[in-house]
C-alpha positions in Angstrom: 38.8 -27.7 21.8 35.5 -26.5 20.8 35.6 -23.0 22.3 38.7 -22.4 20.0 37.0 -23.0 17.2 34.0 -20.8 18.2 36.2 -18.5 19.2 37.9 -18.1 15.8 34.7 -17.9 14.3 32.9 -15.6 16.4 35.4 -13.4 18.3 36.0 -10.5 16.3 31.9 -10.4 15.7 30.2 -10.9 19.1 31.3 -10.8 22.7 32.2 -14.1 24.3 31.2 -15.3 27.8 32.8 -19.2 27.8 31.8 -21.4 29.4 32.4 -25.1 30.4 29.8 -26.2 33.0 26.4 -26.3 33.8 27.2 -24.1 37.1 29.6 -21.3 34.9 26.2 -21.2 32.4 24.0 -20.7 35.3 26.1 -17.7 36.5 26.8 -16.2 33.1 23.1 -16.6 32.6 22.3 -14.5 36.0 25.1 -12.4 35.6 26.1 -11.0 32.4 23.9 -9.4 29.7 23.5 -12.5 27.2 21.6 -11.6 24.0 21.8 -15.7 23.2 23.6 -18.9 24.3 25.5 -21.0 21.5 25.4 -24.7 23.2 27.5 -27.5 21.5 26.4 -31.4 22.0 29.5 -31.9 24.0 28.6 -29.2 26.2 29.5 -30.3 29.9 28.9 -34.0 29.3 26.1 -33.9 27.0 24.0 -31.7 29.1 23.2 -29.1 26.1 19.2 -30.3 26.3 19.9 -29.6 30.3 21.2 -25.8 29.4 18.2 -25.2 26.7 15.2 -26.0 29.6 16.7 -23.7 31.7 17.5 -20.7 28.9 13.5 -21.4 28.2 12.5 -20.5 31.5 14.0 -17.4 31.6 12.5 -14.2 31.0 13.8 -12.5 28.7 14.2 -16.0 27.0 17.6 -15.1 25.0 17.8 -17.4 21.7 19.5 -20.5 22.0 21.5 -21.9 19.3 22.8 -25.6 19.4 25.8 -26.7 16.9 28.4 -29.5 16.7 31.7 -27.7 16.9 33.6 -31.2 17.5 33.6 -34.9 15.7 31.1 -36.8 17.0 30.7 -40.9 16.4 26.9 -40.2 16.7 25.8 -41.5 13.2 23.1 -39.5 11.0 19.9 -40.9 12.0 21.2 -40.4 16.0 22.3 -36.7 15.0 19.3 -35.9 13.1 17.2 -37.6 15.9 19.5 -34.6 18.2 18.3 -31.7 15.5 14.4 -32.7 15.9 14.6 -33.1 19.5 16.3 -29.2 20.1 14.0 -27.9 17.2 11.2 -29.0 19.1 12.1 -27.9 22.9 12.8 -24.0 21.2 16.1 -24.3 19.5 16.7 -21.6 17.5 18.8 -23.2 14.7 21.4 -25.8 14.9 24.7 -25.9 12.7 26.7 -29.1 12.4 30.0 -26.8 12.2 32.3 -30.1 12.0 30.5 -31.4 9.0 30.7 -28.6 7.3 34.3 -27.4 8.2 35.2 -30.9 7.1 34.0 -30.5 3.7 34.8 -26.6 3.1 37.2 -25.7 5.5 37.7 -23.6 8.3 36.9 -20.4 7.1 33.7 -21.5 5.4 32.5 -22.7 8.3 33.5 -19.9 10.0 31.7 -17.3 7.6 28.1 -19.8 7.4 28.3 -20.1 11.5 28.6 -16.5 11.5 25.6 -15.8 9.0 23.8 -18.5 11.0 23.7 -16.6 14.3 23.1 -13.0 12.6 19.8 -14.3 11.3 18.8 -15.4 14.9 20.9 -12.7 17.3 18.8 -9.1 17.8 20.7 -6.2 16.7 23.3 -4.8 17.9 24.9 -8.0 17.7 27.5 -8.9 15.2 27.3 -5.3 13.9 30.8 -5.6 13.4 30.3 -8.8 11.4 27.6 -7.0 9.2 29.2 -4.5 8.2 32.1 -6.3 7.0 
């Protein structure tokens, strides 16, 4: 449920490669040209801090973004506790969509995820986005 909402956000902006799993990442990691990985905290069972050790050791390192597309019963100390901890092992921002989309609406949220990963995404991408 997720993926549809970064799709909506994001489709008509930057190229897509979803993915589910921890073995799909790995493969779109090797396989396709990924200018930066968007992770969500429900990411394959919570394994988003799993995905960002192994985006760090690459090289290239392409940015890595961390977000909560979906409600979470994780209450504000626990999710700020989840912000620190990504900021610290090399997250590249991280945008609490759902908070955010509850209190502005989709295409808000939309618009401010999309900003979000235009200040951190090397150009060409999101061309499309800012030019709009």
């Amino acid at each position: 449920m997720g993926y549809v909402h970064a799709r909506r956000a994001l489709v008509e902006s930057f190229d897509l490669v979803p993915v589910f799993s921890m073995s799909q990442a790995r493969i779109a990691l090797r396989e396709a040209d990924i200018d930066g990985v968007l992770a969500s905290i429900h990411f394959d069972d919570s394994r988003m801090f799993e995905l960002l050790a192994e985006v760090k050791a690459m090289d290239p390192r392409p940015a890595f973004m961390c977000c909560v597309l979906l409600g979470t019963t994780l209450g504000g100390r626990s999710l700020a506790g989840l912000v620190h901890a990504a900021n610290e092992q090399g997250c590249s921002i991280f945008f609490d969509y759902n908070s955010l989309q509850r209190k502005e609406g989709f295409a808000e949220a939309d618009r401010q995820l999309r900003q979000r990963l235009l200040e951190v995404l090397p150009p060409p991408c999101g061309e499309s986005a800012a030019a709009a």
